[in-house]
Every structure is written in C-alpha cells, then in structure tokens.
RODO-2510 file (C-alpha; in nm, 4 decimals, decimal comma):
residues 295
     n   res          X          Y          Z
     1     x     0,0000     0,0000     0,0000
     2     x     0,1058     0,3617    -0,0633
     3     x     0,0641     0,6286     0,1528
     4     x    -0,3029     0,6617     0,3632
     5     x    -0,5255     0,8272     0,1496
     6     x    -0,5752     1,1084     0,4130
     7     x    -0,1944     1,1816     0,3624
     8     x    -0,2574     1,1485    -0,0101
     9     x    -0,5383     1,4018    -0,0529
    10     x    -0,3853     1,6464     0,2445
    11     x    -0,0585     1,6404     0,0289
    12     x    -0,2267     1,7402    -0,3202
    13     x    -0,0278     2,0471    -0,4454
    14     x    -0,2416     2,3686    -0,4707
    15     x     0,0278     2,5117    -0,7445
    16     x     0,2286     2,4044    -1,0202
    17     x     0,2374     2,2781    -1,3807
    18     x    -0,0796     1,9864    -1,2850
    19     x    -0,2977     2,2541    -1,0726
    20     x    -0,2499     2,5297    -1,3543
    21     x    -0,3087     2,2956    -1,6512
    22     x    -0,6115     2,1602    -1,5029
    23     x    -0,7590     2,5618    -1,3929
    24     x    -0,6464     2,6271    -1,7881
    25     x    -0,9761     2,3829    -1,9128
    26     x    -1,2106     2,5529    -1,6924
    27     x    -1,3282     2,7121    -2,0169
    28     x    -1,4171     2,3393    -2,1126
    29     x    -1,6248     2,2599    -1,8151
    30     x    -1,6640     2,5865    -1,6149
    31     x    -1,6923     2,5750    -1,2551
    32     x    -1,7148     2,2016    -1,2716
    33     x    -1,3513     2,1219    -1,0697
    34     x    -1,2618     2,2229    -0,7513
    35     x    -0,9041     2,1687    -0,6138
    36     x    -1,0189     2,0023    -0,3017
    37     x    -0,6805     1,9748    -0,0888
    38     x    -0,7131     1,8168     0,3117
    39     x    -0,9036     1,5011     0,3813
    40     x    -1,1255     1,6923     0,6286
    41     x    -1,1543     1,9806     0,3895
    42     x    -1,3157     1,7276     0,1483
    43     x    -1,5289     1,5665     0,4035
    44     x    -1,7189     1,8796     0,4730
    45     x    -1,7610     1,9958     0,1213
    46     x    -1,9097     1,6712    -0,0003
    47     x    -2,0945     1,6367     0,2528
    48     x    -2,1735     1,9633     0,3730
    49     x    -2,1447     1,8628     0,7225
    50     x    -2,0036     2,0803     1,0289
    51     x    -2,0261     1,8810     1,3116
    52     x    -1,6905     1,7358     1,3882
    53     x    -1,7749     1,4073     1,5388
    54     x    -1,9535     1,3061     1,2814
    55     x    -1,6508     1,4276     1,0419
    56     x    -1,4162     1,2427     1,2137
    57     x    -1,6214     0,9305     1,2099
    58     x    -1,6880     0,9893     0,7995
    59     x    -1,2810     0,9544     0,8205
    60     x    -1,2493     0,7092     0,9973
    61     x    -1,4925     0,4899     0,7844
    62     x    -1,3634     0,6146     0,4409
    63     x    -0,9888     0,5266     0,5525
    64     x    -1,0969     0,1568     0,6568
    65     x    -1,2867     0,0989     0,3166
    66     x    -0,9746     0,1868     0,1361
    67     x    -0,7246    -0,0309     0,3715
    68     x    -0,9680    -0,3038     0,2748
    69     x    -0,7853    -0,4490     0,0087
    70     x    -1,0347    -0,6625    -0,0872
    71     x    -1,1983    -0,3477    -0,2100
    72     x    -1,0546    -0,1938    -0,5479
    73     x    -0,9129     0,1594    -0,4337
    74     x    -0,5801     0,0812    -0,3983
    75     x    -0,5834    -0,0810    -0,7411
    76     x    -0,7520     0,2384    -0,8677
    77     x    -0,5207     0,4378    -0,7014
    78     x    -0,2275     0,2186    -0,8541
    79     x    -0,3799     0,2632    -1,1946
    80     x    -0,3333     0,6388    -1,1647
    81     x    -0,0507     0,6917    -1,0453
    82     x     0,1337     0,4440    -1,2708
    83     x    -0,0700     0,5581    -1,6064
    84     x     0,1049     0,9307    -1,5186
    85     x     0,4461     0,7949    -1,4521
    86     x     0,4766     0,5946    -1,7547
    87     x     0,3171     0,8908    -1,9863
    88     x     0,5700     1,1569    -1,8142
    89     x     0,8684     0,8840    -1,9884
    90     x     0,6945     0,8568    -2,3098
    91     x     0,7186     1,2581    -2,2954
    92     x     1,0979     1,2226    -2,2147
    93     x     1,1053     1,0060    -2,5604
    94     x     0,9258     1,2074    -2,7330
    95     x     1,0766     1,5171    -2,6452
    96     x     1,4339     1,3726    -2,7183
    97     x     1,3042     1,2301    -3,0415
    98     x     1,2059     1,5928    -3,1489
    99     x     1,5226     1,7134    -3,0634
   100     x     1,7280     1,4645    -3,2132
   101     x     1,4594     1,5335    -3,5124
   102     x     1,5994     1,9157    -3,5158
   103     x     1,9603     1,8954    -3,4391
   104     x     2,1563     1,7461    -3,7156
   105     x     2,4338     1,5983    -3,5030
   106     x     2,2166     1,4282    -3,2543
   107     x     1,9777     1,2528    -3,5688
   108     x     2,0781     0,9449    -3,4067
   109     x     1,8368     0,9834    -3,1252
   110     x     1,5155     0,9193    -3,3204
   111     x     1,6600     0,6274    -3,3892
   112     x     1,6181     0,5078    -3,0155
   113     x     1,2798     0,6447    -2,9300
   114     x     0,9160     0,5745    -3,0090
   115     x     0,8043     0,7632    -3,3232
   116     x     0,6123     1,0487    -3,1240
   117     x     0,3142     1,0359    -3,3017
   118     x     0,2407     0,6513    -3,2637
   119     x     0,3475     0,6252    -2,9247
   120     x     0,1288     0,9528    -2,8182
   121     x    -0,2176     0,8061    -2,9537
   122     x    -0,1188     0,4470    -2,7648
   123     x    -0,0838     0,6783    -2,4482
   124     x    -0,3975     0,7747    -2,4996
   125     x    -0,5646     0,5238    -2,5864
   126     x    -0,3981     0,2802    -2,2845
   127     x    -0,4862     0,5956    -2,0580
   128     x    -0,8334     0,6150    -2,1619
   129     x    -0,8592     0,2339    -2,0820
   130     x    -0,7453     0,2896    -1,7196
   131     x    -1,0213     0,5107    -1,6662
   132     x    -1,2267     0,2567    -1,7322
   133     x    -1,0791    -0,0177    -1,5615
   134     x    -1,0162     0,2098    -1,2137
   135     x    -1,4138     0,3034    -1,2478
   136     x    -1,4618    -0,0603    -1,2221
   137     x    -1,2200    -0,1065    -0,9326
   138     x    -1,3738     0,1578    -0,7613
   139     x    -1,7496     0,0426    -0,8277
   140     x    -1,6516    -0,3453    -0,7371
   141     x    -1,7462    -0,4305    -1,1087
   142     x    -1,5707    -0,6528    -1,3543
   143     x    -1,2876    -0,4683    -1,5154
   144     x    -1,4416    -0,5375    -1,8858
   145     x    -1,7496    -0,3452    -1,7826
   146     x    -1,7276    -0,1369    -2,1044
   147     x    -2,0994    -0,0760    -2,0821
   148     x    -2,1206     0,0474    -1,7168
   149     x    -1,8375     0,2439    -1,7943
   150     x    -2,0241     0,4231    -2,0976
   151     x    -2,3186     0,4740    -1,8829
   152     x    -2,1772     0,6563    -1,5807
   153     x    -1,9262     0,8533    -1,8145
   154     x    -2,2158     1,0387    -1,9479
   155     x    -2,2884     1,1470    -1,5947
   156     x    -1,9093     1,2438    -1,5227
   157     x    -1,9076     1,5496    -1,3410
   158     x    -1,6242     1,7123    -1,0931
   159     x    -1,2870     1,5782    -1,0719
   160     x    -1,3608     1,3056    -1,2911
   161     x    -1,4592     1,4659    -1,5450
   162     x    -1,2169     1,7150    -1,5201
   163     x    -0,9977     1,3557    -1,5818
   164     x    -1,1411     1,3101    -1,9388
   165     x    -1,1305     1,6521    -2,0447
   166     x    -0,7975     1,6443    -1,9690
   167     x    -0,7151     1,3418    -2,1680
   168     x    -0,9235     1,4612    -2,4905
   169     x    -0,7741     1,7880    -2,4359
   170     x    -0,3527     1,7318    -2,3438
   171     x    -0,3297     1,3536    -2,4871
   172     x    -0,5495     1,3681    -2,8006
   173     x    -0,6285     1,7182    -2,9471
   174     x    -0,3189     1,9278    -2,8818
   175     x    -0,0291     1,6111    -2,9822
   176     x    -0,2601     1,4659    -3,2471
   177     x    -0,5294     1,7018    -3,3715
   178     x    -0,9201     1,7411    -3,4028
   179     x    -0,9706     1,3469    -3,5713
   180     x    -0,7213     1,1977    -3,2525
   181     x    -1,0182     0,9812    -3,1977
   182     x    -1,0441     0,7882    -3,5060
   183     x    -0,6341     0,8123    -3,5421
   184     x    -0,6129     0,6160    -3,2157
   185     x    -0,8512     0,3866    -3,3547
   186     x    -0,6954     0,3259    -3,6927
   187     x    -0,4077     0,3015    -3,5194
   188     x    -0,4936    -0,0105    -3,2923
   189     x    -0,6672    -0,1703    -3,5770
   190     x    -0,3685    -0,1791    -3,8014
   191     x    -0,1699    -0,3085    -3,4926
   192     x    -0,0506    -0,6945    -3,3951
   193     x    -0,0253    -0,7543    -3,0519
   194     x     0,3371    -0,7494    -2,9901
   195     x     0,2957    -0,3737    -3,0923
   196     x     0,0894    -0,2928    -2,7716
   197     x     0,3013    -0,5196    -2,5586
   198     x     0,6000    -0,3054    -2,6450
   199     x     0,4338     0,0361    -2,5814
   200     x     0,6151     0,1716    -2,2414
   201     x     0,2737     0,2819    -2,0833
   202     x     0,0897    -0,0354    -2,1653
   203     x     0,3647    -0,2586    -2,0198
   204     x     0,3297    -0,0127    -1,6717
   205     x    -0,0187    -0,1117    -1,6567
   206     x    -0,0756    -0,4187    -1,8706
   207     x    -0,1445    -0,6694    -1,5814
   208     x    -0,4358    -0,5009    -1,4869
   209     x    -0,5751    -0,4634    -1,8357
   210     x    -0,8035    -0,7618    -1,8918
   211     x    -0,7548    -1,0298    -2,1367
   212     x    -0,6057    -1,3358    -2,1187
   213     x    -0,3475    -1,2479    -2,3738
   214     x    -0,1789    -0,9987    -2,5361
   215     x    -0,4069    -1,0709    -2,8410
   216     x    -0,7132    -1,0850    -2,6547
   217     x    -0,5904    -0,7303    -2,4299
   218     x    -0,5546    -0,5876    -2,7792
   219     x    -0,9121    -0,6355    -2,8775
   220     x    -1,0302    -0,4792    -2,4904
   221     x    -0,8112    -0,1372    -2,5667
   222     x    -0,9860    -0,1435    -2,9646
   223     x    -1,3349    -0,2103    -2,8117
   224     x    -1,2764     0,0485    -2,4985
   225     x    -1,1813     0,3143    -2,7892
   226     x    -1,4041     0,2192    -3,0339
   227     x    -1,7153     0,2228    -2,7855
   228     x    -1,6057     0,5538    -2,6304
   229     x    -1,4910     0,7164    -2,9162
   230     x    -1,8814     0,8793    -2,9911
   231     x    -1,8671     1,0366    -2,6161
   232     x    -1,4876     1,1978    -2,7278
   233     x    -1,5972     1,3200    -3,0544
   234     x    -1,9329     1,5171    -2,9164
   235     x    -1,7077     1,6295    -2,6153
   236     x    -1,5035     1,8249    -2,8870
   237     x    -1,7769     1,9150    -3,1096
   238     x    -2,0204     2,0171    -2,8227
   239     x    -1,7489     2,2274    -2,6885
   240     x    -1,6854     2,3884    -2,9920
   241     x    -1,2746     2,2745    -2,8883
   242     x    -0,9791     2,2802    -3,1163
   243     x    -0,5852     2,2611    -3,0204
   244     x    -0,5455     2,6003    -3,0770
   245     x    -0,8337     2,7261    -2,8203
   246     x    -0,6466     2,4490    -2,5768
   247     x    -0,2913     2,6427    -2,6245
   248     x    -0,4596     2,9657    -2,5902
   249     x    -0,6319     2,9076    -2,2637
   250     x    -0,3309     2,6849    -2,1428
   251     x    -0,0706     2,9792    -2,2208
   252     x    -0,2754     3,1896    -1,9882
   253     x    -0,1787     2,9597    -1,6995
   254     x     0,1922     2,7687    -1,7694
   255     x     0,4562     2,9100    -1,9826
   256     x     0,4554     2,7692    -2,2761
   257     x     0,5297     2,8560    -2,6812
   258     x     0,2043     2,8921    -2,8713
   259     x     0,3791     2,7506    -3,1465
   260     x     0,5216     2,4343    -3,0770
   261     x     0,2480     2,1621    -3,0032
   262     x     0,4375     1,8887    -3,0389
   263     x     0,6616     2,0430    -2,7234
   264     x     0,3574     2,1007    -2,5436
   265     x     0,2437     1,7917    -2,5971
   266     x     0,5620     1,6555    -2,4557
   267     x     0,5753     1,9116    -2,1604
   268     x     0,2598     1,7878    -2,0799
   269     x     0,3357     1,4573    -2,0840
   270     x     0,6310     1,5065    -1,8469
   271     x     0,4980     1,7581    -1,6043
   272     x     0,1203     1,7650    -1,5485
   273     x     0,0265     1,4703    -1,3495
   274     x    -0,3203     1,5115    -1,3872
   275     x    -0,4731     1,1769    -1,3635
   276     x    -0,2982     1,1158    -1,0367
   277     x    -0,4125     1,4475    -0,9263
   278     x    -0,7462     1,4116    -1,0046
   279     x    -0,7603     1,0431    -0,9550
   280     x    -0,7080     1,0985    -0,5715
   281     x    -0,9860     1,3489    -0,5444
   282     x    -1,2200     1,0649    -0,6950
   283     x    -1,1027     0,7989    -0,4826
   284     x    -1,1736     1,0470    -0,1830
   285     x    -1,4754     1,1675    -0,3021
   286     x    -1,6240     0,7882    -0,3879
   287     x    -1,5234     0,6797    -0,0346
   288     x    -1,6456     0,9414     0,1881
   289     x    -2,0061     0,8948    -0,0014
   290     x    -2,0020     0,5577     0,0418
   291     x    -1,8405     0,6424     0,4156
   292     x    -2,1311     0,8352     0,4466
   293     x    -2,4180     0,5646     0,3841
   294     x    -2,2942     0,3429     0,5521
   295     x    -2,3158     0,5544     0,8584
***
C-alpha cells in the first residue's frame, strides 16, 4: 500500500504545472472542478457537514474501506498513479526524439525512441482504458465493464470529469489534432499484438488490463476506444474545442510557446500529473459517499 489516502489528498499540491493545466480547461467545463486539498476539507464539502464528530467518524470509515484491500481503491489508485508515470517517460522520448529530429548531429536519437506520433495516440488510448478499468475497481465491477463504464461517463461530473477533459484535451487534441479519436482507432486496428506489448505505458499497466493475452488485451483497448470514441468526438464538437483554443487558454496559466504543439504535448506529458491528481480526489470523493451511507 502507498501512503493513507488522508496523507494522499492532504498532500495534493495547490500550485504548479498539474494545478495550472487543469484551472487552464475551466473554459471546457466551467466551474465544474474544484481543487479540493485536506481530507477533512473534502469531508465537509461533499458532505456539507459541520459537526466534527460526525466528520471524524466519515474519516475514519472512508480510511478503513480503502485499507480493505479486498476493495478496489488501492488498485484504482495504482492505476493512476502508474498511467502518469509511464506517460511523463513517453514525454521524455518524445521530447528527445524531437530534438534529435531538429539537431543534425544528434539525428541518431530518433533512432532510439518511439516515433512520437504513434506512441502519443497508444498513451492515450492505454490511458483512456485505465479510466475505465479504475471506475470498475472503484465500483466493485468486472474490469471489462465497457458498458457500465459508458453509462456513468455520461454522468461524469467534478474531478472526474475534469480527468477526461484532460485526456481529450492534453493527450489527443493538442499532440494529435481534431480526428485523434479515429487516429487512435486506426491506429490499434492496423496493430498486432506485440505492438501494444512493447508500448512503455501499456507494459506499466498491462497486468491489470483484462484479457487473457496480449491478443485478446488488444481487442479490450480497440473495443474500450471504439465504444467511447462517440462520447470523445461530441465532447469536442459540443465544446466547440480545437488545439489552438487548448494552447490559448493553457498559455494563460503555464509558460509555454504557442507555437510548438508537439513540445507542449511533450511538456505535458512530463509535467502535469493530472490523472494522479485528479484520480485521488475521486477515490476520496467515492469513499467518503459511500463512508457516508454506511453511517
């Protein structure tokens, strides 16, 4: 186990590249995230409740549900935190790649790094299928619960969906463009197994992807897309969102050159931990309401 997940949420920054990059897409889904730092802070604004008995006994509930480890949350929790550590070294690559791409002498480089492009829309694509597979961990489902998945994302509100717009937002449309959707599905379609196996961030979090083979993991992560790939496309359209309205807004908050997405994509990658961030505010948030009903 990691650290409790009242040190977790009482240790969530309140500044930096993640915090600023995440207030940058409030134009996305105004007033829908709030940083919610401090285990007790969160208690009371979920729940609305003042009397500190009863706040300390929320805790104390909510803290023994997610030592339970029959219970998914520290699997959830794993998910997140592993999904943002492997996609801040496929921004390392990438980066490198680019620069080996624009300094003559160092051409050698691309020659030892993913091809950006490729590797980016697997990121997203294995990062999209976390989210569904922590959802299910956190809800006590089965893991291949595409459908359950599809029905509660269209009620995503808060942190969590604060999560997917930043993964349509910083994974697909400022590194790949307005049709990222239906590249990262052309892309696993034309793909063999080993392919995926070889990605960095799939091998972080492959065992937890289900499938009983690479083959058959393969087909999940093309479903999971595929199935999904409606809600991403009327997320963009609905929201009237292109890279360049992402750069603008983002430039407002973290310093960063208008005209170099592919570097910003990278940056990104490397320095906005996002779904950790925001992945520990929905693991609080899910276990102080269940906390609370079971009271």
């Amino acid at each position: 186990m990691s650290k409790p997940i009242y040190e977790l949420v009482d240790q969530l920054p309140t500044r930096g590249v993640t915090v600023m990059s995440l207030r940058a897409l409030d134009f996305v889904i105004p007033k829908q995230w709030d940083n919610l730092v401090g285990f007790d802070h969160t208690i009371r604004t979920v729940t609305r409740e003042t009397d500190p008995a009863l706040v300390k006994q929320i805790a104390e509930r909510a803290i023994a549900l997610y030592n339970d480890k029959s219970q998914g949350y520290q699997r959830a929790l794993w998910l997140y935190q592993t999904v943002d550590s492997a996609s801040g070294a496929l921004g390392t690559a990438a980066l490198v790649n680019k620069i080996g791409q624009d300094i003559s002498f160092l051409g050698v480089l691309k020659n030892l790094t993913p091809k950006p492009e490729k590797a980016q829309t697997l990121d997203l694509c294995v990062k999209l299928v976390v989210e569904l597979v922590a959802f299910c961990q956190i809800n006590g489902i089965p893991g291949d619960s595409i459908g359950d998945f599809l029905k509660a994302l269209a009620d995503y509100g808060g942190e969590s969906l604060m999560r997917m717009a930043a993964l349509v937002c910083f994974d697909g449309l400022v590194p790949l463009g307005p049709s990222f959707a239906a590249k990262g599905l052309q892309t696993l379609k034309s793909m063999q197994p080993s392919d995926l196996t070889q990605n960095s961030t799939f091998k972080a979090v492959g065992s937890m992807i289900p499938g009983d083979s690479p083959k058959g993991q393969l087909h999940f992560v093309t479903e999971s897309v595929e199935s999904t790939k409606g809600w991403m496309e009327k997320f963009v359209s609905s929201k009237n969102l292109t890279p360049d309205a992402v750069v603008d807004n983002l430039s407002k908050f973290v310093d960063v050159s208008k005209d170099k997405f592919d570097y910003i994509g990278a940056f990104l990658d490397m320095y906005s931990k996002y779904y950790e961030h925001t992945g520990i505010q929905t693991l609080a948030r899910r276990l102080i309401e269940r906390a609370v009903a079971e009271i």
